[in-house]
N, C-alpha and C positions, 0 to 999 in steps of 0.2 A: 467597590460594591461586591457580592458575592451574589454568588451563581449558584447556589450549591440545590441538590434534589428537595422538591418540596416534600412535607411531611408525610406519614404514613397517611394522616385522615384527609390530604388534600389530594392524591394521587388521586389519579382516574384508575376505577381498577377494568380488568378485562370487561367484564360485564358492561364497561361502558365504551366498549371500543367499536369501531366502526366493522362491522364485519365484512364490506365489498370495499373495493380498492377505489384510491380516487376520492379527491375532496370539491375540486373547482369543476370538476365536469357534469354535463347534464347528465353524462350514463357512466358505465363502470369504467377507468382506467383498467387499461391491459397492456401486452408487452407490442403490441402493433404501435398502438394510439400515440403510446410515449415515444417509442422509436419516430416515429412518422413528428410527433413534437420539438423533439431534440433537433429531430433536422431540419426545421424549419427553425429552430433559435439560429444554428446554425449557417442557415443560406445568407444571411446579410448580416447588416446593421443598423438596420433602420425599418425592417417592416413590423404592423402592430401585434399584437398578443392572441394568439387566436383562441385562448381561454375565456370564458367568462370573467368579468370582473368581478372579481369574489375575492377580499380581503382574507389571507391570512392568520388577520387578529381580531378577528371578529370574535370568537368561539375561547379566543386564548392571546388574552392582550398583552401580555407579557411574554410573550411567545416564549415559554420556557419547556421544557421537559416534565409531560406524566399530568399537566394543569387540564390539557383537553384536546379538541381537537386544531390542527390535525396531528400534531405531538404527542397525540395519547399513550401511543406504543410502547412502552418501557418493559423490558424483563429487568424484572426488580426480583423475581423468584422463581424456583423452580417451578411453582403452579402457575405463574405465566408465562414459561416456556410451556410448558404441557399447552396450558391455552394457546398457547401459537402452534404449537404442533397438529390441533385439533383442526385448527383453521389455513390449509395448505394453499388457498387463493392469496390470502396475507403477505407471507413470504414470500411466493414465487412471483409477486408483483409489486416488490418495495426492494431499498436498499437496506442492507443491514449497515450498523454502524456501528464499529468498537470502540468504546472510549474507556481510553487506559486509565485518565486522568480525570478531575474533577473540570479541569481549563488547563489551556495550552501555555497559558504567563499573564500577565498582566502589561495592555499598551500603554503607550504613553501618556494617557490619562486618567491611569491607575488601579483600571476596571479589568476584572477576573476574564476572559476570553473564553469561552464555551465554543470552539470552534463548529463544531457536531450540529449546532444548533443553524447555521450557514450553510455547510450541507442540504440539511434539511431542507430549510425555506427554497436555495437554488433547484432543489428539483422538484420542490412541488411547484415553485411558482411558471418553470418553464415548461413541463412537462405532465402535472398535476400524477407526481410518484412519490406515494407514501415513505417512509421511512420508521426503519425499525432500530427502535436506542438498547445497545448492551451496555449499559454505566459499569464493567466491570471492577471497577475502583470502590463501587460501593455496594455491589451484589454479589463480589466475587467470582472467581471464573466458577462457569458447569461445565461439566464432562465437556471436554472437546471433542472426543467422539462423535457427542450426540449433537453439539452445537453446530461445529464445521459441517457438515450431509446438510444441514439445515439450511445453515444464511449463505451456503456458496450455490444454492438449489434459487437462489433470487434473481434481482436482476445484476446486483453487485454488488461487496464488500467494502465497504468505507473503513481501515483502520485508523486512528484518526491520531493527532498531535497528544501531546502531554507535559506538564513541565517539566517531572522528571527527567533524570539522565539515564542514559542505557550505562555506562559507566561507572555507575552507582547504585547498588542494588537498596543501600541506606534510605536512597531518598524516596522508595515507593511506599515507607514503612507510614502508616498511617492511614493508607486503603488498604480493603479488601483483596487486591489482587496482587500479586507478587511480581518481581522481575522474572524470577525464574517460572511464573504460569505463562505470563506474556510470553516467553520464550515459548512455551508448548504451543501456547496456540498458534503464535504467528507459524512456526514451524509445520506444524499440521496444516496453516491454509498454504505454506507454500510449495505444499507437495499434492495439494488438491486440485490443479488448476486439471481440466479433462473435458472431453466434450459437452458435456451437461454438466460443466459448474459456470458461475460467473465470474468475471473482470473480479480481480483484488486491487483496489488501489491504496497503499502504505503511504502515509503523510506524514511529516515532520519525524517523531519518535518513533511513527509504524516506518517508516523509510530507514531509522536507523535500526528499529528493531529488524525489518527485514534483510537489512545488512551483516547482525550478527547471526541470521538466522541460515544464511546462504552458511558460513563458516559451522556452523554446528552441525550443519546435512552434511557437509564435504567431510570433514572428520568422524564424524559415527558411519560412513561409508565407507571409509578408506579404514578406520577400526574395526570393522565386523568384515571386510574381506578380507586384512589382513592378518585374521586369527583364526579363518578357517584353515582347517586342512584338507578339505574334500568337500564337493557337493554334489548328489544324487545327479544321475544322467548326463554327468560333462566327462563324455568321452576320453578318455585319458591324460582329465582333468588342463583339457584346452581351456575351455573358460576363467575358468579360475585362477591359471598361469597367465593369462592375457589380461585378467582384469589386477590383479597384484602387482605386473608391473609397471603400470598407471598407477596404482595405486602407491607405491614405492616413489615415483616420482613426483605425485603431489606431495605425500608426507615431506620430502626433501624441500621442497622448494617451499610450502607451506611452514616450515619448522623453522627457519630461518629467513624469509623475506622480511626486509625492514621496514617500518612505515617513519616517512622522514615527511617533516614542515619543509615548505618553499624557504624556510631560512635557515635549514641544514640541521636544524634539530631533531634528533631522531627520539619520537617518543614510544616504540615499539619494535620490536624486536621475536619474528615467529608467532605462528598463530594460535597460543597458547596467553600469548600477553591480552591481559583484560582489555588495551586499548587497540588492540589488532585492526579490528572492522572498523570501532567508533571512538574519533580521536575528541580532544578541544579544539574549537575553529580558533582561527589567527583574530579573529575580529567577531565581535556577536554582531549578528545582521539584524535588524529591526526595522520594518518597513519595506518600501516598494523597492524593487531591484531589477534590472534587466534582464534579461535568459539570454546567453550566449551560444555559441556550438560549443562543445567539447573539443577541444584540441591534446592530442595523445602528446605525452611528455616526454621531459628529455631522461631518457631513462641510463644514460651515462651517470648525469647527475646525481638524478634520486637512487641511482641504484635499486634498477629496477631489470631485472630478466625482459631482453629484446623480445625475449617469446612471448611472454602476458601480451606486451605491446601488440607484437604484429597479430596475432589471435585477437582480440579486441579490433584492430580494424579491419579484420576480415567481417567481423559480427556487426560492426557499425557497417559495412558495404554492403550485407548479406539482408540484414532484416529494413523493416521499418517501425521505426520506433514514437509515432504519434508528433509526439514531446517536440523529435527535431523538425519536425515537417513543418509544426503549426512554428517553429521560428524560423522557417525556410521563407513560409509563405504569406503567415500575417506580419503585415510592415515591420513591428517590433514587438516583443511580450513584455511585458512588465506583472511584476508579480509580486505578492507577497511574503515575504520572510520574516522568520520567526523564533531565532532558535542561536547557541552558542555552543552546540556539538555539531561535529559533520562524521557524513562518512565519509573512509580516509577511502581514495582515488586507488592505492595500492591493492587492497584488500579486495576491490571488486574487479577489476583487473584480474586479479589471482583469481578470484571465484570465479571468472568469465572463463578463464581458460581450463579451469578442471571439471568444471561439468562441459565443456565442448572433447575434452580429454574421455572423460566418462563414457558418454556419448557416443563417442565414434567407436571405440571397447565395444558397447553392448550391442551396435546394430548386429554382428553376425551371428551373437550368442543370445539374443533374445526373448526362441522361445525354448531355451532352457532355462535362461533366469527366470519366465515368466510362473513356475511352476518349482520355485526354489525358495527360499529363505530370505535369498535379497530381492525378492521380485518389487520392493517398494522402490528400487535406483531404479526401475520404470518412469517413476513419477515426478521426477527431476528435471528442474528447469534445463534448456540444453543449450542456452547460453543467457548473459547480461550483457545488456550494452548502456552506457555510461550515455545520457543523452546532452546533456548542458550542463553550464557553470554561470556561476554570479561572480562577479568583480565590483571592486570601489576604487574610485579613480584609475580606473585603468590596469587595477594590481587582482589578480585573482584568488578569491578567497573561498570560496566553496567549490573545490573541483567539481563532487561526482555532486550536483544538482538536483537531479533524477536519474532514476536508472528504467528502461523497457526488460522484464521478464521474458523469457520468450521460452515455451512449449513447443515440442516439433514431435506431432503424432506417430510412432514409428510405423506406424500402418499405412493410414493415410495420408501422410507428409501434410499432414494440416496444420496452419503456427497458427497458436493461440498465442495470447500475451495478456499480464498483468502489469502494474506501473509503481514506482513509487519516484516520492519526490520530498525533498527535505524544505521547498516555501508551501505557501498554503494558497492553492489554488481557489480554496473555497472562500477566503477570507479578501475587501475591497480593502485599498491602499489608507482607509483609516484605523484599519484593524480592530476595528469595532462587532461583537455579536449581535444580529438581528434582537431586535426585542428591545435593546437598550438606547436604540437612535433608531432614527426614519426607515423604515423596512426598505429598500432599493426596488425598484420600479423592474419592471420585464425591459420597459428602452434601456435605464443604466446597465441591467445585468448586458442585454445584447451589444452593450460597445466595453464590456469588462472584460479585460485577458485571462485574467483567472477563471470568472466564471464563463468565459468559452473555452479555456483548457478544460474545467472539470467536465461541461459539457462535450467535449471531443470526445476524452477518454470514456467515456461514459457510450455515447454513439458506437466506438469505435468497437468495445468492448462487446456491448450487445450482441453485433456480428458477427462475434465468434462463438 
């Protein structure tokens, strides 16, 4: 079947959008209502829906994208970003969504997957929270300047799945949006994370794109300090002699760490190799998988620096990262997977430890970066933690599963955090898009692992 965006003459255009938040509620959704929502999907498994009963398809039987409501939202063009920019209630009370891709693949009964669209339904039907669609793929990227301020000013970032490969920039050719934009933007939202933006959550391709995007920040960081020669008001140039020689030792260990397969294959070699961050997985996963803990490797083996390792379990001890708690505490997760690239376990390792690297450099010289050239290494995540893996019989196949972002205010030591994850929390273990089989009930959503992970991170997110 195809998914693809309906026609010019069938699109809803702005004029027909809804202009107050909130489609199943008697009065307006806001950012209380839905919070105070979320945590009642939340608290159980079993109690009823405290929305109104109000079908979804009523208004848009097809539950597709841009047909009506509550799906109307599309920026399909400039003059409907402008329109949403007119309209500041809009965004700052919905999710935005980025969609790289037209669908995430095709399941096993042949059908195009519009993952975006699952999304969507999940939080209106729990929470009654609109959602805003960028179809990047077919509208092209806009300024990310002007986009990021926008959709991270909501309640949260959905980057979503796609078929492409990040390892391929070939295969994006035929949309609108390029590998190398995806790369701007995602890199722009991953230095946006601050006290008034919201939760990023990167899913399947956004989780891989956010993997190569940690390695692009750490490199254009460690290249622009170390080619300066001097920087206004560091005292006889302390800063910059302290930040350089972190910087000296990323480059080294970054230039040369290998990424090697559980079967001794090493497919990469320094973090200039296109397959650095995002390898081929040993097995394509398709379907329901279990979420495990993360267990740190044997880094004899892989030939992997003791150090990445013990830095990494200091940041798995130090933070909390959502992802492992809901496998600590709900009996088991089972989840949906989608995909035949992984991010490689090494690469974020390595990233975890050079912006914990980074980090600990800037606290004394702070507020002179902050009035300096690099003052964007401010905005830098200041660690990764690697939260679970997926296994098939027992043999493990997707190390770094998800990974928790983590933000730590230098001011007021406040951690914020963003999330990504290579299954698809939003997607049920038939891997089917809403619209195309029975729309799932508020009970199926509240006994769904996925859809109380995407709800967690969503909760948990708000909070910050």
């Amino acid at each position: 079947m195809s998914t693809a965006t309906p026609t010019i003459n069938q699109l809803v255009t702005p004029n027909n959008w809804r202009l107050r938040p909130g489609y199943s509620s008697e009065g307006d959704s806001d950012f209380e209502s839905m919070h105070i929502l979320i945590g009642q999907f939340l608290a159980d498994r079993h109690s009823p829906d405290p929305l109104p009963d109000t079908s979804l398809l009523i208004e848009n039987a097809k539950f597709q994208w841009g047909y009506g409501k509550p799906l109307e939202k599309v920026i399909n063009s400039q003059s409907d970003l402008e329109f949403l920019m007119k309209h500041p209630c809009l965004f700052r009370n919905a999710i935005a969504i980025i969609e790289p891709w037209e669908h995430v693949g095709q399941n096993p009964l042949g059908e195009d997957v519009r993952a975006s669209l699952n999304v969507a339904y999940i939080a209106q039907k729990i929470a009654d929270c609109d959602s805003i669609l960028f179809p990047v793929w077919s509208s092209g990227l806009f300024d990310p300047d002007v986009v990021v301020p926008l959709i991270t000013s909501g309640l949260a970032v959905v980057v979503e799945g796609g078929d492409p490969s990040v390892r391929d920039a070939s295969t994006f050719e035929g949309g609108k949006c390029s590998l190398n934009d995806l790369h701007c933007l995602v890199e722009k939202l991953l230095i946006s994370r601050s006290p008034t933006s919201a939760l990023a959550l990167f899913i399947c391709l956004g989780h891989q794109l956010a993997a190569q995007g940690h390695i692009n920040l750490i490199k254009r960081a460690v290249q622009q300090v170390l080619s300066l020669e001097y920087l206004p008001r560091d005292r006889n140039g302390k800063m910059l002699k302290a930040l350089k020689r972190v910087c000296q030792q990323i480059e080294t260990v970054g230039s040369s760490l290998k990424i090697t397969k559980r079967n001794g294959h090493i497919i990469a070699e320094g973090w200039d190799h296109p397959e650095f961050a995002v390898g081929p997985n040993e097995h394509k996963e398709v379907g329901e998988r279990r979420l495990h803990h993360y267990q740190s490797p044997d880094g004899d083996a892989l030939d992997i620096p003791q150090e990445l390792i013990s830095t990494h379990e200091i940041t798995a001890d130090e933070y909390e990262g959502v992802i492992d708690t809901a496998i600590e505490y709900e009996r088991e997760v089972n989840i949906a997977m989608f995909h035949s690239d992984e991010v490689n376990e090494e690469a974020i390792l390595f990233a975890n430890w050079a912006y914990r690297l980074l980090h600990d450099v800037i606290i004394p010289h702070r507020s002179i970066l902050a009035g300096s050239r690099l003052a964007w290494l401010l905005k830098l995540p200041d660690a990764i933690e690697i939260l679970c893996s997926t296994t098939i019989d027992d043999e493990i196949v997707t190390e770094c599963s998800a990974t928790c972002i983590i933000y730590k205010d230098f001011e007021s030591k406040q951690i914020r955090r963003s999330f990504t994850c290579q299954f698809h929390p939003e997607l049920l273990s038939d891997l089917r898009t809403v619209g195309t089989c029975e729309p799932p009930t508020y009970a199926r959503l509240k006994i769904d692992d996925g859809a109380r992970l995407f709800a967690r991170l969503l909760y948990e997110g708000m909070q910050e």
